[in-house]
C-alpha positions, 0 to 999 in steps of 0.5 A: 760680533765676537765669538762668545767664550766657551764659560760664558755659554756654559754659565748662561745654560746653568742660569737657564735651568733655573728659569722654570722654578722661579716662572712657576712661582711667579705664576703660581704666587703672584704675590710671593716676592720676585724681580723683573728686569725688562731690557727693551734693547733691539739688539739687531744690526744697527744700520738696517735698524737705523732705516726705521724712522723714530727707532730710538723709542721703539724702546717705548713699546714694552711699557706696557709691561709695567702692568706686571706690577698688578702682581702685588709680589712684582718688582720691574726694573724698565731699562732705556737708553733715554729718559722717559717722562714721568708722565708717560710712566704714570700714563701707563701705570694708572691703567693698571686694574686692582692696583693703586698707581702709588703702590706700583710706582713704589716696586718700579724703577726706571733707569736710564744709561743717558747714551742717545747712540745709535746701538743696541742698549745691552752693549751700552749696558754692558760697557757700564760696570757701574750700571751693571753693579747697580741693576745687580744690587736692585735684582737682591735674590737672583733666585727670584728674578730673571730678564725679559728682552725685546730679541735675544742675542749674543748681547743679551746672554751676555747680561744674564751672566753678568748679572747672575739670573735667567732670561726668559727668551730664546737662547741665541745659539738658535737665533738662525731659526729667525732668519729667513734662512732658518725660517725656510728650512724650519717650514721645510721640516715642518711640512707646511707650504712655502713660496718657491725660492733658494736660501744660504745665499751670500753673493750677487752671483749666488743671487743672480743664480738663484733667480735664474733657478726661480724662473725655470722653475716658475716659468712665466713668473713676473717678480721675486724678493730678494731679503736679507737674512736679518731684515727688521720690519721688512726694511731689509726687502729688495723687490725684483721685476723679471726682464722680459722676455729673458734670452736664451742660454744660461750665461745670456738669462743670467747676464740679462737678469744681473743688470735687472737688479739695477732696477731693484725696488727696495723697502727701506728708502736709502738702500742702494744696490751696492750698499744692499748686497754688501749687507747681503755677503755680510749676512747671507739671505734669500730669494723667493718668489712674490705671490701674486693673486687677486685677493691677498693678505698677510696674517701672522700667528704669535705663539709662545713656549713656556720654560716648562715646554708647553707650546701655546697658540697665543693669537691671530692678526692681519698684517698691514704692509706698506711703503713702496714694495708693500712689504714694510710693516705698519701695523695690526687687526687682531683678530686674523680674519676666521676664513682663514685663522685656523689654515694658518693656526694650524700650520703655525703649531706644526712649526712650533712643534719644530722650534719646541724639539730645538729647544726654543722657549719664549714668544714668537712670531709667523708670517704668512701670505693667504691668497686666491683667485676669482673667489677660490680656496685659499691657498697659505704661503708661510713666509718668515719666523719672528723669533722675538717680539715684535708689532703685534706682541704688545698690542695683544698683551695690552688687552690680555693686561687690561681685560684679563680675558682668553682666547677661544677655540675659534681664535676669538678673545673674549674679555672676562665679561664675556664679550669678544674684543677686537683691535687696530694697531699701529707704530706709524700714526705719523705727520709732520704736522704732529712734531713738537709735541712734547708729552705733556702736550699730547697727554693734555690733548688725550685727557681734553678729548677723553681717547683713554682707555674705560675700563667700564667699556672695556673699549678705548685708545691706548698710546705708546712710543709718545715719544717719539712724537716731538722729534718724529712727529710719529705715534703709536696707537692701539684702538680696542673695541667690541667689533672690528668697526668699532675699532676703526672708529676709534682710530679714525677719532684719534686722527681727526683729534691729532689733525685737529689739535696740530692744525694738519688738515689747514696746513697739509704738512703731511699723511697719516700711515696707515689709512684705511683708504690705503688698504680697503680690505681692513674696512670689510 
């Protein structure tokens, strides 16, 4: 990417000091009249980003920010690369509480680039004056409008100048504190423990070192990972297996560990070691070793902090991984489990604190490995900064949208009813018996089988990237309901529905990821 010019840096800083005034008005009077442009680009490196199946409509996931249109003063503009339905957008706004769909639909553009390729949607806008005039001419009062981005990036800052308004998200000077990189340095002077391991890395010598390192270290140690810097959805992970027993001397264990790596299992199923490392010197990356224990789980805390500084703690979730090294995302339960939520909501606020004091505003993300043995302590690992969106950064705004609740001191969510709420989500609801179903196709099969959301309930099924379904044959979902099991029940129904309709029980042309069978944990 080039080297962004001194001006553009300097008027994107004047543009983010008038951040804070126009969010504290939107908040404070959400009736008074102000703009939102969502730009869903996923602004990251293409080909690591093109490993991820039905990427395209990942664009789809932030639709359920249109629900910032029951703010009667709102007006949204929802850039895509591609068109969405008309049905998919009424979808999400007939969920909207308090406010007639009509009446919202009227403060609600959509606009689409029509350009399919394979890039980041900000560069396709950013290669269109006429795009950008427009998108300039519905904005009217840059005083009371600002841009919200699915990542930031140099591409990014370059719209916000562009069109004259803030962006409500990190500034991009300090995207290496998301890079696994930056994450361990960041834990590092946060104090919090994180697993044993070299970052900086740029070659496979600095690699083949770094694992050799490991093993003095770690001696006994079976397997690491090796990550590039910028991965997404773990699809930039490469798993190591030690050669046993190693020999001795340096440039034997070295020798000895350099032709292991032929033996790397990565998580993105077309990775070749070649075409690995060739990304690895381009982006630089990590080495670390892979925590093994009896029980083990990988729960995320999302925080925010807002343009006036303020460091919240927004919400807790049990990752779901899997793919072939179990370190692929597919999904979510919120919330984290309570043996362990305030370990890692602690540790998570002592890093946040790190990120507040560089300047860091906007939603974020961290991972982290609990584990024990034999019914022990649990032990916390942070793994990575997520310093952007991302798969469980809509599901919960969604409950947070439709059931105006909060979160309690125990990490619980409780809706304004009262009543705890709890939820399974996931991007990969996914079978080859499912494709060709176009949206009408799949609305008409929610509508018959009635998996909608009730707002009486406060319990039900919401869907996003539907579509991705034709093409794909992949699907979003997110089950909410007033237990964890009820939650899963929502998402067993859904399938049972979808295998029903699509005949894939009959047929057997494919399996659905996750399945609770996969990941019998979730099920406790």
């Amino acid at each position: 990417m080039t080297k962004q010019p001194v001006d553009e840096i300097a008027a994107f800083k004047a543009l983010q000091a008038k951040l804070l005034p126009i969010w504290a008005e939107v908040h404070e009077q959400p009736r008074e009249p102000h703009s939102c442009l969502i730009v869903p680009s996923l602004s990251f490196d293409q080909e690591e980003l093109a490993k991820v199946s039905g990427v395209p409509f990942y664009e789809e996931r932030l639709m359920f920010m249109l629900m910032r249109l029951r703010r009667p003063g709102a007006r949204v503009m929802y850039v895509t690369s591609q068109p969405i339905e008309e049905e998919v957008v009424d979808y999400y706004l007939q969920m909207l509480v308090g406010v007639p769909p009509m009446h919202a639909k009227r403060r609600l553009t959509m606009l689409c680039v029509q350009d399919a390729s394979p890039r980041a949607l900000t560069e396709k806008i950013l290669e269109r004056p006429r795009v950008i005039d427009r998108i300039r001419h519905w904005i009217g009062d840059p005083n009371r409008a600002y841009m919200t981005c699915f990542t930031t990036s140099p591409l990014e800052r370059s719209l916000a100048v562009r069109l004259g308004i803030p962006l409500n998200g990190a500034d991009p000077d300090l995207l290496d504190l998301g890079s696994k990189s930056g994450s361990r340095e960041a834990f590092r002077k946060a104090g919090i423990e994180l697993p044993a391991g070299t970052e900086n890395l740029r070659t496979i010598a600095d690699a083949v070192a770094a694992l050799d390192e490991l093993e003095r270290q770690k001696p006994g140690i079976r397997r690491a990972v090796v990550k590039l810097n910028a991965g997404f959805s773990g699809e930039g992970n490469a798993l190591f297996q030690y050669p046993k027993p190693l020999p001795d001397g340096e440039a034997a264990r070295r020798a000895a560990i350099r032709s292991a790596l032929d033996g790397l299992k990565f998580t993105a199923a077309d990775h070749s070691k070649a075409a690995f490392f060739e990304k690895f010197e381009e982006m630089g990356g990590i080495v670390e070793e892979f925590l093994e224990a009896e029980e083990v789980h990988s729960p995320s805390v999302q925080l925010r902090i807002t343009p006036a500084g303020e460091l919240r703690i927004i919400s807790t979730h049990d990752q779901v991984l899997g793919g072939d090294t179990g370190q692929a995302y597919l999904g979510c339960r919120f919330p984290a489990r309570l043996e362990y939520r305030a370990m890692i909501t602690e540790r998570a606020h002592f890093v946040g604190e790190v990120l507040r004091e560089r300047g860091v505003i906007g939603r974020f993300a961290i991972d982290f490995l609990v584990y024990r043995n034999h019914g022990a302590e649990w032990q916390c690992a942070a793994i990575e900064i997520n310093l952007r969106m991302g798969g469980t950064t809509f599901p919960y705004m969604a409950l947070d949208f439709l059931t105006g609740g909060a979160i309690g001191g125990a990490g619980d969510y409780r809706s304004r009813s009262g009543i705890v709420k709890y939820y399974f989500a996931t991007d990969a609801l996914v079978s080859p018996a499912y494709r060709g179903l176009l949206p009408q196709d799949f609305l008409e099969i929610v509508i018959h089988h009635g998996l909608h959301w009730s707002p009486l309930t406060e319990t039900g099924v919401l869907f996003h990237m539907i579509g991705a379904l034709s093409q794909f044959g992949k699907l979003g979902v997110i089950c909410i309901g007033n237990s964890a099991a009820e939650a899963d029940a929502l998402y067993q129904q859904t399938r049972n529905v979808l295998d029903m309709e699509t005949d894939a029980a009959r047929t057997g042309r494919g399996q659905l990821l996750p399945m609770f069978d996969d990941f019998p944990h979730l099920m406790d």
